[in-house]
DOTORTOR-168193 format. One record per residue (C-alpha): residue in one letter; x, y, z; residue number from 1. Coordinates in nm, 2 decimals, m for minus. Layout:
N
+------+--------+--------+--------+-----+
: rest :   east :  north :     up :  nr :
+------+--------+--------+--------+-----+
:    A :      X :      Y :      Z : NUM :
...
+------+--------+--------+--------+-----+
# end
This chain:
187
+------+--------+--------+--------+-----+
: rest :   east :  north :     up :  nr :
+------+--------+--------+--------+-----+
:    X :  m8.39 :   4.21 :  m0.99 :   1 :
:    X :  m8.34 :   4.41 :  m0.71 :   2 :
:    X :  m8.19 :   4.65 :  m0.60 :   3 :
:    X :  m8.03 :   4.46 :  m0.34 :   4 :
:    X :  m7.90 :   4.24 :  m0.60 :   5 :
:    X :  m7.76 :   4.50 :  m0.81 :   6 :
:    X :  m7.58 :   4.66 :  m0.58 :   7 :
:    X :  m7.41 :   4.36 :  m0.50 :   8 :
:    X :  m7.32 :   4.36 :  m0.88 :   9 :
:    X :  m7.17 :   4.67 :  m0.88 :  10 :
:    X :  m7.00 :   4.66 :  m0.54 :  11 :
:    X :  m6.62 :   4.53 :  m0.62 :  12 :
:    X :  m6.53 :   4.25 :  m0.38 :  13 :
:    X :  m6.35 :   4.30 :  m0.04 :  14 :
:    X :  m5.98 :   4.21 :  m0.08 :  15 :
:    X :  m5.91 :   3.98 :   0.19 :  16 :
:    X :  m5.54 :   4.13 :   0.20 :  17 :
:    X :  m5.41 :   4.40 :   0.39 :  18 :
:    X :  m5.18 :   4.61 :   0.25 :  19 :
:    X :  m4.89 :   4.72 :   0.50 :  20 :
:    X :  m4.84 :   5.05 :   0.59 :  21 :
:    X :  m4.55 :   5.04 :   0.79 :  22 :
:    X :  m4.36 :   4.76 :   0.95 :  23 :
:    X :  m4.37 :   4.80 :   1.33 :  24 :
:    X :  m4.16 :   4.93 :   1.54 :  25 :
:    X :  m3.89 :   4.68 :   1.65 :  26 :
:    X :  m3.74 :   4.74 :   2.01 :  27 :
:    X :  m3.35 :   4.74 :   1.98 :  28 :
:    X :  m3.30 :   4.50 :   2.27 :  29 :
:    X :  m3.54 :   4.27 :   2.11 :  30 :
:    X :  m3.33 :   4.31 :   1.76 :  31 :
:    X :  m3.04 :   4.31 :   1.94 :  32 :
:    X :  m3.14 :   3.94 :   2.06 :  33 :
:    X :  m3.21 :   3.83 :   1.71 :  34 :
:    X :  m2.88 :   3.93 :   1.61 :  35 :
:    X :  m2.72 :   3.73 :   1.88 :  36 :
:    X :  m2.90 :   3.40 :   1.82 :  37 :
:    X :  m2.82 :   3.43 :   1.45 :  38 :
:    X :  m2.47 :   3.47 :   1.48 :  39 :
:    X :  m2.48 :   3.19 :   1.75 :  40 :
:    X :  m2.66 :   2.93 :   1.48 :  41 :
:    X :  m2.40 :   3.05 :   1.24 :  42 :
:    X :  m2.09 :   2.99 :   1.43 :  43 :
:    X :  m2.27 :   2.64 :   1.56 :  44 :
:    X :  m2.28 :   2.58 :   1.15 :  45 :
:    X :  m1.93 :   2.64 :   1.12 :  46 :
:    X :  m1.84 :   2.45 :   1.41 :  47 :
:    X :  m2.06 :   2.16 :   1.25 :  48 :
:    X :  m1.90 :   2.20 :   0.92 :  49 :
:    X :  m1.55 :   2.23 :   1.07 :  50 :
:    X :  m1.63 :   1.91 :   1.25 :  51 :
:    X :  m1.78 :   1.72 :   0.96 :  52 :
:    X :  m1.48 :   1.82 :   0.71 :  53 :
:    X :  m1.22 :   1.70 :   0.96 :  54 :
:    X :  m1.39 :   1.35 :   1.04 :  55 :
:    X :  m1.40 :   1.30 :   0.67 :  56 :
:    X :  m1.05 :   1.39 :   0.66 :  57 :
:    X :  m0.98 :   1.14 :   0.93 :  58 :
:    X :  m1.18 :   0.84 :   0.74 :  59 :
:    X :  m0.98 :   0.89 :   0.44 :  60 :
:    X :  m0.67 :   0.89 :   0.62 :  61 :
:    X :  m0.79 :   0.61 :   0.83 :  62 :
:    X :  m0.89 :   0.43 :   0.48 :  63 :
:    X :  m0.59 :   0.49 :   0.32 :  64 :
:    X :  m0.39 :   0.35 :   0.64 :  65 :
:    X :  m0.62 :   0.00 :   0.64 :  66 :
:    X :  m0.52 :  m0.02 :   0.28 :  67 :
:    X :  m0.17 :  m0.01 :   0.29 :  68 :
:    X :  m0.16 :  m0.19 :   0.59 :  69 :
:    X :  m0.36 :  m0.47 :   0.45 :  70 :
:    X :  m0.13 :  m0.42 :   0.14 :  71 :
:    X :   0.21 :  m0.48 :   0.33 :  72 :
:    X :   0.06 :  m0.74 :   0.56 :  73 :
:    X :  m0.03 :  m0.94 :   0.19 :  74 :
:    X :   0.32 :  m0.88 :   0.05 :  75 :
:    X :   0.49 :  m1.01 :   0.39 :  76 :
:    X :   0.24 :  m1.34 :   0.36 :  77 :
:    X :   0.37 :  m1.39 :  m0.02 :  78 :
:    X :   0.73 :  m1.34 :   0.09 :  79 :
:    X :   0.73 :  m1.57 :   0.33 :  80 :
:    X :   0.52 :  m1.82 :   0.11 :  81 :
:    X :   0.76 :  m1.75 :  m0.18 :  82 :
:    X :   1.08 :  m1.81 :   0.09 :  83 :
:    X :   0.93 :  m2.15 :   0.20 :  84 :
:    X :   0.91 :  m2.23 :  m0.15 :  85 :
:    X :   1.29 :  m2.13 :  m0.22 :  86 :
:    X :   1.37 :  m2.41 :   0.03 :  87 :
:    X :   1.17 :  m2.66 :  m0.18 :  88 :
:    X :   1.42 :  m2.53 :  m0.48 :  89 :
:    X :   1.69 :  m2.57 :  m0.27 :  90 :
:    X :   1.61 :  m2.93 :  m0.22 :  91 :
:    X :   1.54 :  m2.98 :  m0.62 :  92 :
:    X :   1.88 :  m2.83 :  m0.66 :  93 :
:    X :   2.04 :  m3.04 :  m0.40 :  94 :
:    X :   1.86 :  m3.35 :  m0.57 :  95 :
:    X :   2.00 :  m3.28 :  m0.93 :  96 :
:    X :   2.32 :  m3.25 :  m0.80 :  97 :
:    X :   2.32 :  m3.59 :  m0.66 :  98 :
:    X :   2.17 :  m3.77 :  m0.89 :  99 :
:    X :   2.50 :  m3.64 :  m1.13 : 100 :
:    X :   2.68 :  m3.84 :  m0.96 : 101 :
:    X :   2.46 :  m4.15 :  m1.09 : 102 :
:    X :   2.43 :  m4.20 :  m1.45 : 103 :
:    X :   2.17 :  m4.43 :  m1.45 : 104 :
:    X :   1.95 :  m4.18 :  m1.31 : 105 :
:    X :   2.02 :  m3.92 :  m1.57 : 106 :
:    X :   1.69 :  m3.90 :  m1.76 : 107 :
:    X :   1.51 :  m3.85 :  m1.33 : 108 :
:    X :   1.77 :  m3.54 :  m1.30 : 109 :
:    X :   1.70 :  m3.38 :  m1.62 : 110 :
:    X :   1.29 :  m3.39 :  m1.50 : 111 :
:    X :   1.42 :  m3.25 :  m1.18 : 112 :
:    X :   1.60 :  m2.96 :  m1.33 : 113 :
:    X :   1.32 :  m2.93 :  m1.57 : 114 :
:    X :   1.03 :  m2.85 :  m1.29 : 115 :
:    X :   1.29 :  m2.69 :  m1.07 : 116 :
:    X :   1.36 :  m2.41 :  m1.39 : 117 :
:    X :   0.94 :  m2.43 :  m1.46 : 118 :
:    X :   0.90 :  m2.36 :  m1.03 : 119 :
:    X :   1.15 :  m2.10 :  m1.04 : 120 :
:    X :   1.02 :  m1.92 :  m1.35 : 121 :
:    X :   0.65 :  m1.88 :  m1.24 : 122 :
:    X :   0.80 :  m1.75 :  m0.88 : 123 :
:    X :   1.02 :  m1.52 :  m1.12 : 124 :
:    X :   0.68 :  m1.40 :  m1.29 : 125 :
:    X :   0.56 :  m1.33 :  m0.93 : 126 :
:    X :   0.87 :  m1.08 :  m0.89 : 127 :
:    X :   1.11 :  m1.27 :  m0.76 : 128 :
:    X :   1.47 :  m1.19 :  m0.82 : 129 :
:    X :   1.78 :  m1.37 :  m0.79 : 130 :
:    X :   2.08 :  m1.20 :  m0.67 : 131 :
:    X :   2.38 :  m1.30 :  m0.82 : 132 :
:    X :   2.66 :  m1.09 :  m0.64 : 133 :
:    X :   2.97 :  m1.33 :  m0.80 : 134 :
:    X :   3.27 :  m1.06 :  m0.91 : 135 :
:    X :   3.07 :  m0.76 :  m0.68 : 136 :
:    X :   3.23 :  m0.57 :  m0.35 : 137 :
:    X :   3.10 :  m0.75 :  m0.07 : 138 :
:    X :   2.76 :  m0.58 :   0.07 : 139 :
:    X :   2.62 :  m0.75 :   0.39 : 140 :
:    X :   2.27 :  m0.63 :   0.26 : 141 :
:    X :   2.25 :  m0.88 :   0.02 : 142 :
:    X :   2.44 :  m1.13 :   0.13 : 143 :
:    X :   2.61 :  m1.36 :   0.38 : 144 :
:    X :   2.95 :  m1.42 :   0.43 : 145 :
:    X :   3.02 :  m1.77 :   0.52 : 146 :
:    X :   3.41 :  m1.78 :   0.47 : 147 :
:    X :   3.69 :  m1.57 :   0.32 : 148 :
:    X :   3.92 :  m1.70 :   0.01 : 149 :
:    X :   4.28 :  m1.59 :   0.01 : 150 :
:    X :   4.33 :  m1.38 :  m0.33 : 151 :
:    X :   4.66 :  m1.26 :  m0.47 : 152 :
:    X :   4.41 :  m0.98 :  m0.66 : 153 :
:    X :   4.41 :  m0.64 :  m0.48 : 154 :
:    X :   4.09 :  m0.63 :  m0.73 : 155 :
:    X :   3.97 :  m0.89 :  m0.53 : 156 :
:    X :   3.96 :  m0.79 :  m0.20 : 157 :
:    X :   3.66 :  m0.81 :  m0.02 : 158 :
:    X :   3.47 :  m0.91 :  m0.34 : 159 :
:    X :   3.27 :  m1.19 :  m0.36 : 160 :
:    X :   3.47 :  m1.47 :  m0.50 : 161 :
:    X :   3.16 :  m1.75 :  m0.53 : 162 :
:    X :   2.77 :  m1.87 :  m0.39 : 163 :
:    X :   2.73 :  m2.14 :  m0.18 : 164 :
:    X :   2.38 :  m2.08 :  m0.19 : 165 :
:    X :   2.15 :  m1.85 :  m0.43 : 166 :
:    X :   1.99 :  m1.50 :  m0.27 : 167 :
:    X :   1.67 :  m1.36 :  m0.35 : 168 :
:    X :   1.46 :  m1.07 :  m0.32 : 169 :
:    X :   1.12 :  m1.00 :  m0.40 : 170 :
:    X :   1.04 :  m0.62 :  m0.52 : 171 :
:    X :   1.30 :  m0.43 :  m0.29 : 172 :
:    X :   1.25 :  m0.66 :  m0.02 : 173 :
:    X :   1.52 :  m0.90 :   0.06 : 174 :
:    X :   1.37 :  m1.29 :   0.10 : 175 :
:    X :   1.71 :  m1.42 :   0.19 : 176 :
:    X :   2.06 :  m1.34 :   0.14 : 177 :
:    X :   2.27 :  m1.52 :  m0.08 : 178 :
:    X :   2.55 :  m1.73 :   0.10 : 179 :
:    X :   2.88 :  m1.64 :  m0.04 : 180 :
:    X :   3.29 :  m1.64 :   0.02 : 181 :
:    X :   3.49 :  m1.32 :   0.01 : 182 :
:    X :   3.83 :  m1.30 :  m0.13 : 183 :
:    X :   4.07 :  m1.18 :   0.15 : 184 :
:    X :   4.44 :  m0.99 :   0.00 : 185 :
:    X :   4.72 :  m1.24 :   0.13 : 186 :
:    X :   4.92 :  m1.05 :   0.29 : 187 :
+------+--------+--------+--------+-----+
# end
């Protein structure tokens, strides 16, 4: 070989890196700058972040508000389902009563009052309540008064003395007040 070639053995190769000495100067307005736009980027993050947590609040408030209003506007559908359906007891009840008055029919009544205690049962299962106020004070809340019944009874006074037609109330929702007579003190 060479000489040529063995120098080029022995030579160690050029490192292609250059090792810093120093970093260079940096002009204080120019750092000054750098400072500024990287405090402006951070406040635009919070700003960003602010903004995202609060929409996110706002959809789940916004969620929760569709929910419950879908929830109440379902409950007010079955109340007034289950209300139309207390008229169809009513006229079950009114038909047992006047088939009493037939004996022949009889046998027809007790099928009546049969499905009429299956119908109200499975609207009982769905919640429904009846509201029995017989031997209660008086409260307008539950109930109508449709006529007063003269009472010797101070106990009596302004208590409900009979029902002329069952109430009803589904969950704490009143479907329809029961129809009632109040006993009024003679005087």
């Amino acid at each position: 070989m060479s000489d040529r070639g063995k120098k080029i053995e022995t030579e160690e190769p050029a490192d292609d890196r250059e090792v810093p000495s120093e970093a260079p100067p940096v002009d204080p307005a120019e750092l000054t700058a750098m400072r500024a736009r990287a405090e402006g980027a951070e406040r635009k993050l919070r700003d960003i972040q602010e903004t995202f947590l609060a929409a996110r609040a706002e959809l789940e408030a916004t969620r929760v508000r569709v929910e419950r209003d879908a929830t109440r506007k379902a409950e007010a559908k079955f109340g007034e389902l289950v209300a139309n359906l207390l008229e169809c007891a009513d006229d079950l009840d009114r038909a047992i009563e006047h088939g009493r008055q037939i004996p022949a029919a009889s046998p027809v009544v007790s099928g009546v009052a049969i499905a009429r205690d299956r119908f109200l049962g499975a609207l009982t299962k769905a919640g429904l309540e009846r509201i029995d106020p017989v031997g209660q004070p008086y409260d307008p809340n539950v109930a109508e008064a449709i006529g007063v019944v003269p009472v010797s009874d101070p106990g009596e006074h302004d208590v409900v003395v009979s029902v002329e037609r069952a109430g009803f109330k589904l969950g704490s929702r009143i479907l329809r007040p029961a129809r009632v007579h109040v006993g009024r003190l003679l005087s």
